[in-house]
DRENDO-1510 file (C-alpha; in Angstrom, 1 decimal, always signed):
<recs>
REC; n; res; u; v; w
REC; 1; UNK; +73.7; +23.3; +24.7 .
REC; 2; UNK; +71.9; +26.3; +23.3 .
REC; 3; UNK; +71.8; +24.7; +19.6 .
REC; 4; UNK; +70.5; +21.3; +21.4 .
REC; 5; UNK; +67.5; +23.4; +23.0 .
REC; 6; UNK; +66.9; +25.4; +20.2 .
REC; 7; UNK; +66.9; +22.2; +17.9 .
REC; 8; UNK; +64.6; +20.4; +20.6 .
REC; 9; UNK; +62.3; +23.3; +21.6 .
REC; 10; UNK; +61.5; +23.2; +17.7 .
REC; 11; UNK; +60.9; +19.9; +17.4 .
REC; 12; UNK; +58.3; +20.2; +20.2 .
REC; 13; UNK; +56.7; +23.1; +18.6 .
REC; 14; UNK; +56.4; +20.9; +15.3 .
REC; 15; UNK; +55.0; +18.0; +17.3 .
REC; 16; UNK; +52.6; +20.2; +19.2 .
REC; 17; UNK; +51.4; +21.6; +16.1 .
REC; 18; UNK; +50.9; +18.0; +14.2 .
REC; 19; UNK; +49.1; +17.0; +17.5 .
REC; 20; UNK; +46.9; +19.8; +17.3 .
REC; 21; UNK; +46.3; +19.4; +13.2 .
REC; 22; UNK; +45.4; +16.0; +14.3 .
REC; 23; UNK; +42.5; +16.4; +16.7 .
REC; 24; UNK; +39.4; +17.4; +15.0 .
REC; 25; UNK; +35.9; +18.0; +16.6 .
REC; 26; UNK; +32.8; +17.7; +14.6 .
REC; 27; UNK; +29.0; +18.7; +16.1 .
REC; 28; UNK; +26.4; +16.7; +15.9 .
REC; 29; UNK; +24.7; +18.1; +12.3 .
REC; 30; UNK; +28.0; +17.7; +10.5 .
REC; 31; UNK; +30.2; +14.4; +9.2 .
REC; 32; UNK; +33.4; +13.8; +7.9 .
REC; 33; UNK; +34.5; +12.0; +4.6 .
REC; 34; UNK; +38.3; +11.5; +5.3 .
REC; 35; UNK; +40.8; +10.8; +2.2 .
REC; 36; UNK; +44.0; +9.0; +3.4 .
REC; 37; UNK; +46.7; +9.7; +0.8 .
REC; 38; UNK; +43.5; +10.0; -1.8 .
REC; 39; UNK; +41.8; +6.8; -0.9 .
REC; 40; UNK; +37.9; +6.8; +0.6 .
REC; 41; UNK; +38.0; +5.8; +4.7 .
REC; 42; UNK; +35.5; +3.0; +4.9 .
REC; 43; UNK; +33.6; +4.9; +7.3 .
REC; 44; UNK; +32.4; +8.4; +8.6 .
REC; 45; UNK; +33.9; +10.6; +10.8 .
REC; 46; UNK; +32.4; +12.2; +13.7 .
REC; 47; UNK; +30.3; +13.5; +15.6 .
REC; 48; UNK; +32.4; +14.7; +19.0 .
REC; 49; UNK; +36.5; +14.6; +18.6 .
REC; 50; UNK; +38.7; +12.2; +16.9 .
REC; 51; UNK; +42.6; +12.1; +15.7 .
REC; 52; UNK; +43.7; +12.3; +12.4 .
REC; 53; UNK; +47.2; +11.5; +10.7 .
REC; 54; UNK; +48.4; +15.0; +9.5 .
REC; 55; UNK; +49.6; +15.5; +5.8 .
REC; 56; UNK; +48.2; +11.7; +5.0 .
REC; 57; UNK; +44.7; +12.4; +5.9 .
REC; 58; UNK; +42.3; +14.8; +4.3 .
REC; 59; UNK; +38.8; +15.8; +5.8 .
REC; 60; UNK; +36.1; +17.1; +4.1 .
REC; 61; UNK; +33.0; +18.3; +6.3 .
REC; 62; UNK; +29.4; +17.4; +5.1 .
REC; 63; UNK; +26.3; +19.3; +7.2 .
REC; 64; UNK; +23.3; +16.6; +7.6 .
REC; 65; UNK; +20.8; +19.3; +8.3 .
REC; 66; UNK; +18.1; +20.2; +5.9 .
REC; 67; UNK; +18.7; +22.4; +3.2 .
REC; 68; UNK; +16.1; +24.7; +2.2 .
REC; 69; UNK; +16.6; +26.0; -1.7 .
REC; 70; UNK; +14.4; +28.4; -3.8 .
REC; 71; UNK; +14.3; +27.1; -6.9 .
REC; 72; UNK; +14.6; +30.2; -9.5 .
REC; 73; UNK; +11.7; +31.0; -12.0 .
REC; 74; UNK; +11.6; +29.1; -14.7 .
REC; 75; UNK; +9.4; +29.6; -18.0 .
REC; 76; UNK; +7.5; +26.6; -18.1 .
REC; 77; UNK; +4.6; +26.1; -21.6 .
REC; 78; UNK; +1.9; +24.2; -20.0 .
REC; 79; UNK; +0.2; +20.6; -22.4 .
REC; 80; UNK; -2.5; +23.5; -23.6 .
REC; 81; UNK; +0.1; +25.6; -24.8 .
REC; 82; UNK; -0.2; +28.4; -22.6 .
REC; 83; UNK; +3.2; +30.1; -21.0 .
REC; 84; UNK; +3.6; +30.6; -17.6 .
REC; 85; UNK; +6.5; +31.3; -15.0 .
REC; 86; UNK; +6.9; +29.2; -12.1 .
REC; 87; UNK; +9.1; +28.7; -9.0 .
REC; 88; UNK; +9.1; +26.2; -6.1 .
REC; 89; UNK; +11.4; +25.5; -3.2 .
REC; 90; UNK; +12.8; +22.3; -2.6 .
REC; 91; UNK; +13.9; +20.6; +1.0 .
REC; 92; UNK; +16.4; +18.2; +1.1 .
REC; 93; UNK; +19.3; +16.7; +3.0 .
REC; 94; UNK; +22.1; +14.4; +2.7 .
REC; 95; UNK; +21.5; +11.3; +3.9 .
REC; 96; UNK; +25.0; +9.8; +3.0 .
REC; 97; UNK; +27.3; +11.9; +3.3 .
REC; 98; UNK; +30.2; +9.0; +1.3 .
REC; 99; UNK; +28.1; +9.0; -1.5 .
REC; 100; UNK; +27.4; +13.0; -2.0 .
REC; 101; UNK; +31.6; +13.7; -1.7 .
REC; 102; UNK; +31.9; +10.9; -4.0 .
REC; 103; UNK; +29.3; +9.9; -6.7 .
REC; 104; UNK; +28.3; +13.9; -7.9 .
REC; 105; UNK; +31.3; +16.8; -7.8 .
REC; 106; UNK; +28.9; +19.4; -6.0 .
REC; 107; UNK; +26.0; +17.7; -4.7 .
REC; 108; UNK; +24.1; +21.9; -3.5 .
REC; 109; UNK; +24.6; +22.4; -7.1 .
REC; 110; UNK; +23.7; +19.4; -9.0 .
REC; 111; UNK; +20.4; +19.0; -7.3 .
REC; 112; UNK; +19.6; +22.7; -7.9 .
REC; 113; UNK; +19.8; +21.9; -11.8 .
REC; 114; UNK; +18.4; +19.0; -11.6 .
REC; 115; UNK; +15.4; +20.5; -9.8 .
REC; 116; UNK; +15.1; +23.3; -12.0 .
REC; 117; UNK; +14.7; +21.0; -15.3 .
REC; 118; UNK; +12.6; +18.5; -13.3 .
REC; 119; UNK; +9.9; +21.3; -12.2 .
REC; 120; UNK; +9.4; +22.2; -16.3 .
REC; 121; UNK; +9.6; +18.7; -17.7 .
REC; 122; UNK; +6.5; +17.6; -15.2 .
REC; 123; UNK; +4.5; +20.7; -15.0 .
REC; 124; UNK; +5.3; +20.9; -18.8 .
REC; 125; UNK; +3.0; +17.5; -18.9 .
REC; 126; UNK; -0.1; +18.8; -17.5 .
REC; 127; UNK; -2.7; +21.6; -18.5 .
REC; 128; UNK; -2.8; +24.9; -16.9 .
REC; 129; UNK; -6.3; +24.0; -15.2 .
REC; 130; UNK; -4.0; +21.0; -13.7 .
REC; 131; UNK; -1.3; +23.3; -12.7 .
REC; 132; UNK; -4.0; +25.6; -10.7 .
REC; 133; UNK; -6.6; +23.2; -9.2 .
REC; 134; UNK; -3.8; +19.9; -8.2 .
REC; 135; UNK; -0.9; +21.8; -7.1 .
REC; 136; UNK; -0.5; +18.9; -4.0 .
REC; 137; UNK; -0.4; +16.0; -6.2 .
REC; 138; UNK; +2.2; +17.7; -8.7 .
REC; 139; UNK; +4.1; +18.6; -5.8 .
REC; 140; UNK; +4.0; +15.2; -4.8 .
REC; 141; UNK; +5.0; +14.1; -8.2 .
REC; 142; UNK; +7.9; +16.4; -8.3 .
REC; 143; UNK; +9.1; +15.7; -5.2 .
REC; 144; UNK; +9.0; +11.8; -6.1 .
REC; 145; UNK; +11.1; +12.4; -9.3 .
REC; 146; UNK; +13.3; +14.5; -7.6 .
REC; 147; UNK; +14.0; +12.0; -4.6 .
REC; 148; UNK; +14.7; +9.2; -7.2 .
REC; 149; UNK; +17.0; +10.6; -9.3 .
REC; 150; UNK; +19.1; +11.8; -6.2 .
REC; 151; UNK; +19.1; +9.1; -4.7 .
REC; 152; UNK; +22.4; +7.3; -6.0 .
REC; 153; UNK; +23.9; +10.8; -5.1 .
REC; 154; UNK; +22.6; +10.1; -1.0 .
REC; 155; UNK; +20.4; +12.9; -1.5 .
REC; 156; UNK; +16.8; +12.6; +0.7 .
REC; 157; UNK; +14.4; +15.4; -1.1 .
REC; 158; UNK; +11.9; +15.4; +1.3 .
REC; 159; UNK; +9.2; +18.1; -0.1 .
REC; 160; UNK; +9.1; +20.3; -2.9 .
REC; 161; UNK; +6.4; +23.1; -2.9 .
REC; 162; UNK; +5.7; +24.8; -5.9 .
REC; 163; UNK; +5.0; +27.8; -4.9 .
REC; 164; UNK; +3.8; +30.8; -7.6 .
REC; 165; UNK; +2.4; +30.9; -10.8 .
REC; 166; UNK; +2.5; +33.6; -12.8 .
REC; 167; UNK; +0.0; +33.9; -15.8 .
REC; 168; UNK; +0.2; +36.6; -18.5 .
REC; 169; UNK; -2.0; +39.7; -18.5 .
REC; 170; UNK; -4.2; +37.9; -21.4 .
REC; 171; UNK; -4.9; +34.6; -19.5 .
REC; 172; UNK; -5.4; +36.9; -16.4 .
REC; 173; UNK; -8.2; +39.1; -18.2 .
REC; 174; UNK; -9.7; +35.7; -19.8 .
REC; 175; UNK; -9.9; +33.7; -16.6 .
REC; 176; UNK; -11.1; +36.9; -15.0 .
REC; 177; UNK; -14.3; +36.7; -17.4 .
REC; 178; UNK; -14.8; +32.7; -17.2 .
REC; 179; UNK; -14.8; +33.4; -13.4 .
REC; 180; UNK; -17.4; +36.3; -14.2 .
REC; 181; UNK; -19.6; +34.1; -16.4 .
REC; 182; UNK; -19.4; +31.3; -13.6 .
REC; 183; UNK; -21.0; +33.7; -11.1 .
REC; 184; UNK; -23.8; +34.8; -13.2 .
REC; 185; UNK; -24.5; +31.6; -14.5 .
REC; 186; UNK; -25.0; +30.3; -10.7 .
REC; 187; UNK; -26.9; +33.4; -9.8 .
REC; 188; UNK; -29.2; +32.2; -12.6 .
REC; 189; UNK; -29.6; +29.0; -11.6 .
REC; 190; UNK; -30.3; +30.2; -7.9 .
REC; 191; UNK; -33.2; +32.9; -9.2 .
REC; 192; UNK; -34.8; +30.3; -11.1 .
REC; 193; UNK; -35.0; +27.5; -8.6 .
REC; 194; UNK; -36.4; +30.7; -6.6 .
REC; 195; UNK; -39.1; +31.0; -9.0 .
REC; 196; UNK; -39.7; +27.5; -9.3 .
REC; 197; UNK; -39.8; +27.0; -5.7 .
REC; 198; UNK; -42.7; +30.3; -5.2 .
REC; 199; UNK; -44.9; +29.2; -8.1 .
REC; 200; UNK; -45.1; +25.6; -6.2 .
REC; 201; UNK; -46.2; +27.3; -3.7 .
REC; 202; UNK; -48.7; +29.2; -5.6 .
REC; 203; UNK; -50.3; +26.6; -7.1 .
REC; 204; UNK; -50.8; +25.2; -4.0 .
REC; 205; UNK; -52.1; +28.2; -2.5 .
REC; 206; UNK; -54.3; +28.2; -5.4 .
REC; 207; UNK; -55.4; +24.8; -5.3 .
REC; 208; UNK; -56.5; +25.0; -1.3 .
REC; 209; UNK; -58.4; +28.6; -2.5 .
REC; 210; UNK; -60.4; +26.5; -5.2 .
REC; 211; UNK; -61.2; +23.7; -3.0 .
REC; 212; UNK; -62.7; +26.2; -0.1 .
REC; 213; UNK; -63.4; +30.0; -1.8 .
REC; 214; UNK; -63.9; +31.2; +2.1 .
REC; 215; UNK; -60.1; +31.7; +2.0 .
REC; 216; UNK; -59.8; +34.1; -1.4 .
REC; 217; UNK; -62.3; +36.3; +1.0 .
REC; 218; UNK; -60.3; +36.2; +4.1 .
REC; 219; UNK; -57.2; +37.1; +2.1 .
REC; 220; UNK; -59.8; +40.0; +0.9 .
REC; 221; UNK; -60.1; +41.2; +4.5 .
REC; 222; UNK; -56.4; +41.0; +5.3 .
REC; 223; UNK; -55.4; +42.7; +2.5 .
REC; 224; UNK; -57.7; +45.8; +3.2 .
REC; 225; UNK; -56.2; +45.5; +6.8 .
REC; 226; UNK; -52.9; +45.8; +5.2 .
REC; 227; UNK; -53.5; +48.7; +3.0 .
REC; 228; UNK; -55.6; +50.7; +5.6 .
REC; 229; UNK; -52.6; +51.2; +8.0 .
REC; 230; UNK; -51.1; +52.9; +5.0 .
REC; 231; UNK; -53.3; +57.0; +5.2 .
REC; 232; UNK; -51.0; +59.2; +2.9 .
REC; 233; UNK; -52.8; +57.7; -0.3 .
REC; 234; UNK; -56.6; +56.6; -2.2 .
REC; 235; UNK; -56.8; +53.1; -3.0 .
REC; 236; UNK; -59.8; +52.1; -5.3 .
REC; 237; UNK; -60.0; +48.3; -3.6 .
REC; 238; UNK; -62.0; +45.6; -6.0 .
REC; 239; UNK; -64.5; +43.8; -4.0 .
REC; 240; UNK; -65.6; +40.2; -4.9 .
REC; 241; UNK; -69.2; +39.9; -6.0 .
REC; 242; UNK; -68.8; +36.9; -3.2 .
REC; 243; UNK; -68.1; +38.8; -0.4 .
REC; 244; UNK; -71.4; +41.3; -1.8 .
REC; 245; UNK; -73.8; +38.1; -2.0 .
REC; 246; UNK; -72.3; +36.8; +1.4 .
REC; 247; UNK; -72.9; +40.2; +3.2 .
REC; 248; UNK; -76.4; +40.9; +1.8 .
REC; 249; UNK; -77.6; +36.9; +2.4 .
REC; 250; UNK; -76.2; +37.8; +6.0 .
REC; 251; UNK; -78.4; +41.0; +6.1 .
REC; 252; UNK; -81.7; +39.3; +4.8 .
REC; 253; UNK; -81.3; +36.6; +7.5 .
REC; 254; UNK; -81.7; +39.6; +10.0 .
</recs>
């Protein structure tokens, strides 16, 4: 009898433990490709809890969140020939999770490379002006190549942000003087419309004076006004032979 128990009390271990092998749970971000005796399950596994046939059946777990990878920096020579380093991050997820187990051997890996040779062939096609002042639409572009070409892999790259771009000290120092050369040629332009702008006005100040001299001799008046509020200095003033005539023609009338 002891043998029998032994025997049977083993057997229900083994069974317990093939039960337990069998029931798998999955959460709600993850799926599972399932291999029966190497052949592809039709369908996906999962979420919540399901059974399994041990030894026959093999699971692999896919996660269907986002993945968020820094691209490293790559040495990209711009259309003009100029050599810069750039680096981006990439988002994407897995959108069939069949297809990613299947079709590519590591799926993280494969669309790490093939976003590091995709973000210098594109910039590669555009001048550094390009790569500074459009970064949205070759982000966009990048993020469209990238999306095709994973695409038979079921890869969704949803945004790809390039997201530094470092230019040597030379390009630096030049840029730094075209950016110089920009501000003074705008303060320029400003000071001269300035200019243009008060001697407008003078000449119409100065037509109004020669149409009606009464005006040169009240700006006469206010200017002594003006200068006589000011006593720590002598100021030889020229008077108008005008003004003289008006003032003695004013006298004589008396």
């Amino acid at each position: 009898m002891s043998e029998i128990s032994v025997g049977l009390g083993v057997a229900v271990a083994f069974l317990l433990i093939l039960v337990f092998n069998s029931i798998k749970i999955l959460p709600e971000y993850e799926r599972g490709v399932v291999f029966r005796l190497g052949r592809l399950r039709p369908f996906e596994y999962g979420p919540g809890i399901f059974l399994l046939i041990p030894v026959a059946d093999r699971m692999i777990r896919v996660p269907l969140r986002t993945v968020v990878h820094d691209v490293p920096t790559q040495d990209v020579i711009t259309r003009d020939n100029v050599s810069v380093k750039v680096n981006a991050v990439v988002y994407f997820r897995v959108i069939n999770p069949r297809k990613a187990i299947v079709e590519v051997e590591n799926y993280h890996y494969a669309t790490s490379q093939l976003s590091q040779t995709m973000l210098r062939s594109v910039l590669g096609q555009h001048e550094l002006d390009e790569l500074l002042s459009q970064r949205e639409r070759l982000n966009a572009k990048l993020q469209e190549d990238l999306d095709r070409d994973t695409d038979p892999w079921g890869i969704k790259v949803s945004k790809v942000e390039v997201k530094h771009v470092d230019l040597p000290e030379t390009m630096q120092r030049a840029m730094a003087k075209q950016a110089e050369a920009e501000r003074e040629k705008r303060a320029k332009i400003i000071h001269a419309e300035g200019e243009l702008q008060a001697s407008e006005k003078l000449a119409q100040a100065a037509d109004i004076i020669g149409r009606n001299p009464v005006t040169l001799q009240l700006r006469y008046l206010q200017t002594l006004t003006e200068i006589a509020s000011e006593k720590n200095s002598t100021i030889l003033f020229p008077v108008p032979i005008e003004l003289l005539r008006s003032l003695g023609s004013s006298r004589e009338g008396r």
